[in-house]
BADOFI-26714 format. One line per 3 residues: their letters; for each residue x, y, z of C-alpha. Coordinates in steps of 0.05 Angstrom, whole numbers, plus 5000, padded with zeros to 4 digits. Example, Ala and Ser with C-alpha at 12.3 -4.5 7.8 and 13.67 -1.06 7.14 Angstrom:
REM BADOFI-26714
AS	5246,4910,5156 ~ 5273,4979,5143
END
This chain:
REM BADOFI-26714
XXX	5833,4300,5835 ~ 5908,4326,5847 ~ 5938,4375,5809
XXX	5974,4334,5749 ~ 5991,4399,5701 ~ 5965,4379,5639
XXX	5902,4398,5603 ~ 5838,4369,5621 ~ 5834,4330,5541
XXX	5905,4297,5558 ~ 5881,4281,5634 ~ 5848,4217,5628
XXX	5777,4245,5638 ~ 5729,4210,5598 ~ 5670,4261,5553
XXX	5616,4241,5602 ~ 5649,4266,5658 ~ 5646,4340,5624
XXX	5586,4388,5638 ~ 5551,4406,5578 ~ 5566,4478,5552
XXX	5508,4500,5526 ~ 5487,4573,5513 ~ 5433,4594,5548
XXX	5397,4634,5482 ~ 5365,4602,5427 ~ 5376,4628,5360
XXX	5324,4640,5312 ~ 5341,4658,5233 ~ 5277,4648,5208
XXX	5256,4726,5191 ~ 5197,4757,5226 ~ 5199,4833,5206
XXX	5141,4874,5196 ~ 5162,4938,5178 ~ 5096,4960,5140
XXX	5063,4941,5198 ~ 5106,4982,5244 ~ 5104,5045,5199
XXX	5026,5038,5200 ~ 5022,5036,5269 ~ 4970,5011,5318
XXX	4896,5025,5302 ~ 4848,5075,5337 ~ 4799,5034,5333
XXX	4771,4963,5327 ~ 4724,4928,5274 ~ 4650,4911,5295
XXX	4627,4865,5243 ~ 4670,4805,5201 ~ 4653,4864,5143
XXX	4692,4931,5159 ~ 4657,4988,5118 ~ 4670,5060,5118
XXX	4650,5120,5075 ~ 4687,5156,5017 ~ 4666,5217,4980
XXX	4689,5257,4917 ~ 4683,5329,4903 ~ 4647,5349,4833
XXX	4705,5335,4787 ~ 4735,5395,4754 ~ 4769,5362,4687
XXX	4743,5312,4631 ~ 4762,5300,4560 ~ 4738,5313,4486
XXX	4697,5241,4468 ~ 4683,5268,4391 ~ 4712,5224,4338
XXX	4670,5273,4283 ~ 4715,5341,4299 ~ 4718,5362,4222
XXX	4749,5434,4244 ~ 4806,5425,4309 ~ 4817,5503,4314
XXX	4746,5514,4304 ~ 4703,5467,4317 ~ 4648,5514,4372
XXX	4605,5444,4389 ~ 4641,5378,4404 ~ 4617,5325,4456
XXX	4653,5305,4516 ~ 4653,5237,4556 ~ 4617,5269,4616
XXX	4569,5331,4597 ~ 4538,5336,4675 ~ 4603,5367,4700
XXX	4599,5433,4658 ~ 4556,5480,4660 ~ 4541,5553,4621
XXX	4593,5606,4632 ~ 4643,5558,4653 ~ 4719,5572,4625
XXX	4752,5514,4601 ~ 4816,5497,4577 ~ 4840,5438,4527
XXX	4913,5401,4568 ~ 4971,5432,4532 ~ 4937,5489,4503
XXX	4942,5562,4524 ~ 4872,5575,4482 ~ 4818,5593,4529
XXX	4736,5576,4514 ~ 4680,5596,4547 ~ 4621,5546,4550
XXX	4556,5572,4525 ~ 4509,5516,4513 ~ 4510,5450,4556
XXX	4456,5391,4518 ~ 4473,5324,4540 ~ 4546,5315,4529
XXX	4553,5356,4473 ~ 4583,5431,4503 ~ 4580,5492,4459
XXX	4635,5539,4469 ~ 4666,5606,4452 ~ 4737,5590,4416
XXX	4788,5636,4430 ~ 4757,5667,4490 ~ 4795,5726,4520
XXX	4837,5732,4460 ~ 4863,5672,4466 ~ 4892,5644,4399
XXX	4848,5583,4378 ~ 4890,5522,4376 ~ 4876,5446,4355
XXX	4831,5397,4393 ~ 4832,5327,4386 ~ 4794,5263,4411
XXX	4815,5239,4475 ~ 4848,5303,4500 ~ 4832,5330,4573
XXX	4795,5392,4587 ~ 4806,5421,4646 ~ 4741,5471,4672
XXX	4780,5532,4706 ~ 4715,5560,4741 ~ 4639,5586,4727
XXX	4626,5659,4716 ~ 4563,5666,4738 ~ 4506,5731,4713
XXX	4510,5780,4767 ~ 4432,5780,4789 ~ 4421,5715,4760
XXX	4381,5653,4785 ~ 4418,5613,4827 ~ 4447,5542,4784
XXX	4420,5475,4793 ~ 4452,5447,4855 ~ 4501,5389,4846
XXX	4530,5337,4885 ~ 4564,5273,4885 ~ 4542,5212,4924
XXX	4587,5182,4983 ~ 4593,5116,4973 ~ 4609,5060,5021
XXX	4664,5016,5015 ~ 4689,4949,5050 ~ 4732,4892,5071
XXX	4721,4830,5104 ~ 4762,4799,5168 ~ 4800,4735,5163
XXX	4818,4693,5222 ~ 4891,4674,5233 ~ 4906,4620,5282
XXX	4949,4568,5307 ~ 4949,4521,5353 ~ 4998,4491,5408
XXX	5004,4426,5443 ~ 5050,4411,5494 ~ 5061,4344,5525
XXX	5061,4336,5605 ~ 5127,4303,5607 ~ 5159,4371,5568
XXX	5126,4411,5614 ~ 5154,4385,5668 ~ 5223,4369,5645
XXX	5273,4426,5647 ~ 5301,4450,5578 ~ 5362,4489,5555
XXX	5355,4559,5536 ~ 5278,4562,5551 ~ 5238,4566,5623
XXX	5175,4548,5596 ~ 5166,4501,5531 ~ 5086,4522,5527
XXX	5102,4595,5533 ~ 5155,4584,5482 ~ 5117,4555,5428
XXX	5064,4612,5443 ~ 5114,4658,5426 ~ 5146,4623,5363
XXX	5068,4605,5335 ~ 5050,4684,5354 ~ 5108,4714,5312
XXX	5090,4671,5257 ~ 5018,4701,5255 ~ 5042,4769,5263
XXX	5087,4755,5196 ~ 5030,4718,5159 ~ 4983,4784,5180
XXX	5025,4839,5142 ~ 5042,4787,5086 ~ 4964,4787,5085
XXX	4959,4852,5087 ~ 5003,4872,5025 ~ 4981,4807,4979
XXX	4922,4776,5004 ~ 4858,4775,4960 ~ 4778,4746,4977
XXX	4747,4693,4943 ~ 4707,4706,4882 ~ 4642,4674,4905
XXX	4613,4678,4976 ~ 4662,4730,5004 ~ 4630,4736,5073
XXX	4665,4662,5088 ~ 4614,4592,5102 ~ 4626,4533,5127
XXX	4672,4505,5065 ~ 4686,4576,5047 ~ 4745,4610,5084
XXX	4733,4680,5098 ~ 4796,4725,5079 ~ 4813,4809,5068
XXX	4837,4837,5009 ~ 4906,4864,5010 ~ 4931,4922,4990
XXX	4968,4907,4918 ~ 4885,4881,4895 ~ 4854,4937,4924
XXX	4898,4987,4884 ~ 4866,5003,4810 ~ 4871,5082,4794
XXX	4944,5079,4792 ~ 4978,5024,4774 ~ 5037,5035,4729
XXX	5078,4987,4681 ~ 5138,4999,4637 ~ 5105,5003,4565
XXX	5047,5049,4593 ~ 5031,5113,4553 ~ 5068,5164,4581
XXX	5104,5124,4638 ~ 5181,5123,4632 ~ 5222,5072,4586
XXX	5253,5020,4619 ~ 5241,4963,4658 ~ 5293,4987,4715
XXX	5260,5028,4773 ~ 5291,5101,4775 ~ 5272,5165,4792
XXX	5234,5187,4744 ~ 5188,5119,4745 ~ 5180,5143,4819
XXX	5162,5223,4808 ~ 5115,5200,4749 ~ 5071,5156,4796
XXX	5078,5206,4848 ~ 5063,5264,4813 ~ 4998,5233,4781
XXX	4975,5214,4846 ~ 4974,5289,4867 ~ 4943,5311,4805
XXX	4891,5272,4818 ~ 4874,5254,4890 ~ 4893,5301,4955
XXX	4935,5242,4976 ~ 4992,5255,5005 ~ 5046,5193,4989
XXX	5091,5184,5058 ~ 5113,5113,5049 ~ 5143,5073,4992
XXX	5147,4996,5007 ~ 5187,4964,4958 ~ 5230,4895,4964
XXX	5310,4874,4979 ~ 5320,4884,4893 ~ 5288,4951,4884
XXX	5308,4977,4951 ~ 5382,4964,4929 ~ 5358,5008,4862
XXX	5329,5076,4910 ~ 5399,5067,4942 ~ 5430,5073,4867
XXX	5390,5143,4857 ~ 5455,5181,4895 ~ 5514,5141,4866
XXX	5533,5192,4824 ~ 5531,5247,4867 ~ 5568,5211,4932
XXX	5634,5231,4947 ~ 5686,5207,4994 ~ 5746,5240,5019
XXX	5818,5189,5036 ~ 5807,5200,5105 ~ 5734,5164,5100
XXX	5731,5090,5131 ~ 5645,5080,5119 ~ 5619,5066,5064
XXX	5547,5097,5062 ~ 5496,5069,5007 ~ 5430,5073,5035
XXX	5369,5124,5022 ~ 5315,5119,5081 ~ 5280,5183,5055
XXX	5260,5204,4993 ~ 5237,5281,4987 ~ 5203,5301,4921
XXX	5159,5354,4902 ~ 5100,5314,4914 ~ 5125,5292,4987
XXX	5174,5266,5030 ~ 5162,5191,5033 ~ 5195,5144,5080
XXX	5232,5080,5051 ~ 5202,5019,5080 ~ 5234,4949,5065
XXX	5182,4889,5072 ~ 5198,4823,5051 ~ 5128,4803,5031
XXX	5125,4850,4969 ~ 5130,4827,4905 ~ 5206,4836,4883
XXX	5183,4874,4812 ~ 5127,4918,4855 ~ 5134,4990,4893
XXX	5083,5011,4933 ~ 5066,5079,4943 ~ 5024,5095,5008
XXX	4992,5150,5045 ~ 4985,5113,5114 ~ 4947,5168,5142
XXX	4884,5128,5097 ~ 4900,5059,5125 ~ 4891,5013,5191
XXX	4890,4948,5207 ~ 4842,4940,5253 ~ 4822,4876,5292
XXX	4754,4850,5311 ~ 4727,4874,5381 ~ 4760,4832,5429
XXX	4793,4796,5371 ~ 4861,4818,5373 ~ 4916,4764,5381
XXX	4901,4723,5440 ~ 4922,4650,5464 ~ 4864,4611,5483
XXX	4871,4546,5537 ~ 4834,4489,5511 ~ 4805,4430,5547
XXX	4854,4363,5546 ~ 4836,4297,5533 ~ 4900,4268,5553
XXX	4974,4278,5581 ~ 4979,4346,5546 ~ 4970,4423,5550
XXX	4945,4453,5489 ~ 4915,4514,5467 ~ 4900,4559,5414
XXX	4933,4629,5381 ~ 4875,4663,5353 ~ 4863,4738,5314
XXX	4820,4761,5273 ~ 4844,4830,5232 ~ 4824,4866,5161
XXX	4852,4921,5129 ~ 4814,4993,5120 ~ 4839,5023,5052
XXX	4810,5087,5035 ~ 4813,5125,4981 ~ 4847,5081,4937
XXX	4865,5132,4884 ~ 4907,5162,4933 ~ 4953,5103,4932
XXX	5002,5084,4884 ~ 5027,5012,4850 ~ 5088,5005,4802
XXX	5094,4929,4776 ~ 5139,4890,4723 ~ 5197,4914,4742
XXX	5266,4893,4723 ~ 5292,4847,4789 ~ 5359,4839,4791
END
């Protein structure tokens, strides 16, 4: 067509003579992070049965507390039961939580304890029901008999796999035909159905729970892990709790109390806290106070990836599957998720019956949680 000088929408050219402009990406919004599964990390190992078991063990524990609802004399009382007599013995040295009174145990029967008040002159000082008493260590005779041996029993502990799966179909016609923005339409949808199984896995992994009755999955009963939120049940933390922090809002010290009974009581060692968009914005609100900016500044910084306590340096991870009101405190280091041998996520071809491809996205994954004391779960908090 000769040169006329005017623009192609003042030309006379009809819109079907124009070629399409059509960007050769397609854009997805839908999200598909898994950050918890990321800071995991891939598994050492695979699962060898639809139930995962492994074994946990305890040492002999070294504190219990006063059970005696009959103390008629606090600062001295020599003979007062406690809730679990088997973990003292004679000659041990005990001490009452908040006190600086020492006592020496000289009688053991049952779960009553007889002791020495004011041992090491020590000033005797109140007991009460309820309160922990911590055993500092066994002075034994010198020449004496050796004690009756104790132990504590491992015990064995479990989850169960649960299939995830999708399937694709794919008519001949669109496999042949040529699209926009995609090569293949059957390796396409592979990829689209696969990244929704990824996201259902860790959204799984954080909520999921088993069925009450015939856990181990039948033909009418689906099969499925527990998560991690269910499996947590040592220490889980609300506001209204004795001796947890007032408030509904997350702050620091909601976050140093959890942590710092985890290590009192478990050799965990927290290194991840999970938490949502709303309490993620609140760890960011921890330094507000104490940022600065100077006029020559042009960022705007209000984001905390790390949090370092005296209990450990745990990184922030963001997941979009936790509850908005929950944080989880983790030590990854005691969790995988492990697929079944040869079970991993895989696209199976099946057999058509027609003018179609089709196929199947199939994995089948559960979640090793040890130690669950070592873990960490604050709930019920404010979400704003």
């Amino acid at each position: 067509m000769a040169f006329t000088g005017k623009a192609t929408y003042s030309a006379g050219i009809t819109l079907p003579e124009l070629a399409e402009d059509v960007a050769d990406i397609v854009g997805i919004i839908s999200p598909v992070e898994t950050h918890l599964l990321d800071a995991i990390g891939n598994p050492l190992r695979e699962a060898r049965s639809t139930y995962h078991e492994w074994l946990e063990d305890s040492l002999v524990p070294n504190k219990d507390a006063i059970s005696d609802i009959s103390i008629t004399d606090p600062n001295a009382e020599t003979s007062f039961d406690v809730a679990n007599g088997d973990r003292f013995r004679t000659g041990d040295q005990i001490q009452a939580e908040g006190s600086e009174e020492l006592m020496l145990v000289t009688g053991v029967s049952g779960d009553t304890i007889t002791v020495v008040r004011g041992y090491a002159g020590t000033t005797p000082e109140n007991i009460a029901d309820g309160q922990v008493i911590r055993i500092l260590g066994n002075a034994a005779l010198e020449g004496d008999d050796k004690p009756a041996a104790r132990f504590t029993n491992r015990t064995r502990c479990g989850n169960y796999t649960q299939i995830f799966t999708n399937s694709v179909e794919v008519s001949g016609t669109n496999v042949a035909a040529s699209h926009l923005g995609i090569s293949d339409e059957m390796d396409y949808q592979k990829g689209e159905r696969l990244r929704e199984l990824v996201r259902d896995l860790e959204n799984t992994i954080i909520n999921g729970g088993q069925p009450s009755a015939n856990p181990q999955g039948s033909g009418s009963v689906r099969r499925s892990m527990k998560g991690i939120v269910q499996n947590i049940a040592t220490h889980v933390y609300r506001p209204g709790d004795s001796g947890f922090p007032t408030g509904d809002g997350l702050d620091e010290a909601k976050i140093n109390y959890a942590l710092r009974q985890i290590w009192e009581n478990s050799s965990g060692n927290v290194d991840l806290i999970v938490v949502g968009g709303s309490q993620k914005r609140k760890i960011n609100s921890f330094l507000s106070a104490s940022r600065s900016f100077g006029p020559a500044d042009k960022v705007y910084t209000d984001m905390v990836n790390l949090y370092e306590s005296d209990f450990g340096v745990c990184k922030i991870v963001t997941s979009r599957w936790i509850p908005q009101d929950a944080v989880l405190l983790l030590d990854s280091s005691r969790i995988s998720v492990l697929p079944l041998a040869g079970r991993s996520f895989h696209f199976k071809p099946l057999a058509s019956s027609g003018d179609y491809e089709c196929g199947q996205l199939i994995g089948e994954y559960t979640l090793e949680f040890k130690n669950e004391a070592a873990h960490g779960l604050i709930r019920d908090l404010a979400v704003s």
